[in-house]
N, C-alpha and C positions, 0 to 999 in steps of 0.2 A: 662429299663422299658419303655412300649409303651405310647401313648398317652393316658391322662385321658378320660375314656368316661361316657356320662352325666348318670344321671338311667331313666330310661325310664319312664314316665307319662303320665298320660291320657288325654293328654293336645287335641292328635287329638280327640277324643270319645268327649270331652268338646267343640270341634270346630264344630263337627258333630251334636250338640244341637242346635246350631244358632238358632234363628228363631221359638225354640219351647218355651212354658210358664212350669217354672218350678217352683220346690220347693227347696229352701236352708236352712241349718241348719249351724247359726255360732256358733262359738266358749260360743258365750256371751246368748246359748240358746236362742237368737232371729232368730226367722222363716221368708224369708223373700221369696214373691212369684213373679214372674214378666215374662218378656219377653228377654231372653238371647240375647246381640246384638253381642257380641262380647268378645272374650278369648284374654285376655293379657299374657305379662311374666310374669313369679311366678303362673298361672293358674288364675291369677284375670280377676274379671270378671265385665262383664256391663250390666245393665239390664232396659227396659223401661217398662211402668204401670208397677210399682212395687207397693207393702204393704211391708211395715214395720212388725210386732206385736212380738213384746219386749215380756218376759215371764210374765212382769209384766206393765202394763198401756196399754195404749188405742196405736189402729193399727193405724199408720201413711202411707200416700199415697207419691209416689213419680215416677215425671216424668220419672226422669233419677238416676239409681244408681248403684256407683260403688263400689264393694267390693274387698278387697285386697282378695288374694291366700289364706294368711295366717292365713287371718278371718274365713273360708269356714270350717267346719266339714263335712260335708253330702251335695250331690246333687241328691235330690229324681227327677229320670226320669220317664217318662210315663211308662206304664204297660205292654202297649203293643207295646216298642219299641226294636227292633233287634239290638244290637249294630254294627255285623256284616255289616250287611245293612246300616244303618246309617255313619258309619267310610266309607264304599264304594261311598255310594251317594254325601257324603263330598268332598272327594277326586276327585271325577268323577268334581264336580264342581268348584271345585279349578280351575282343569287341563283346564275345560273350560274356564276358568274367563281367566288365563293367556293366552292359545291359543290367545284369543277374542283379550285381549291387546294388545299382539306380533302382531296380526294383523292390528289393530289398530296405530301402530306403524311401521308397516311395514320391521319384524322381523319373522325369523323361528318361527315355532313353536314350542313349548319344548315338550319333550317326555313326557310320563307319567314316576312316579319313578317307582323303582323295588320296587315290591310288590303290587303296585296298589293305595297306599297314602303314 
């Protein structure tokens, strides 16, 4: 038997949100809205100007907030967002960010992957 391979998740698509203001739905029916900074492992997530608003009591404000993976039910994205596109432009920026470093450091540059992210 060959090597375990992981299942695939939408961990890039959640990387590709960076930067945009979303809507999350936990577990605990708490809504919570803010600024995606950044995708961890387990698909947790970080978020600045965030709301709080519990199903029940009053919305709480908060600078910086991090939710685990496994709190997350639903991540309501814009309406009029491409994921295609998004997953691309991701990717595209990645590859730059590293180039930029590599050079920065005075290092080849790295290919882009196959596929394109």
């Amino acid at each position: 038997m060959g090597p375990r391979r992981r299942p695939p998740t939408l961990a890039c698509y959640l990387e590709a949100l960076v930067g945009m203001r979303l809507v999350i739905e936990l577990h605990c029916d708490t809504i919570v809205r803010g600024v995606l900074t950044a995708v961890g492992d387990g698909l947790d997530l970080q978020l600045e100007s965030a709301s709080i608003a519990p199903l029940q009591g009053p919305t709480r404000a908060a600078e910086y907030l991090y939710l685990r993976g496994s709190r997350v039910r639903y991540v309501h994205t814009p309406p009029n967002l491409n994921p295609r596109e998004a997953i691309t432009a991701a990717a595209k920026r990645r590859t730059s960010a590293l180039a930029d470093h590599a050079a920065q450091q005075g290092k080849h540059t790295p290919a882009m992957p196959k596929g394109g992210h």
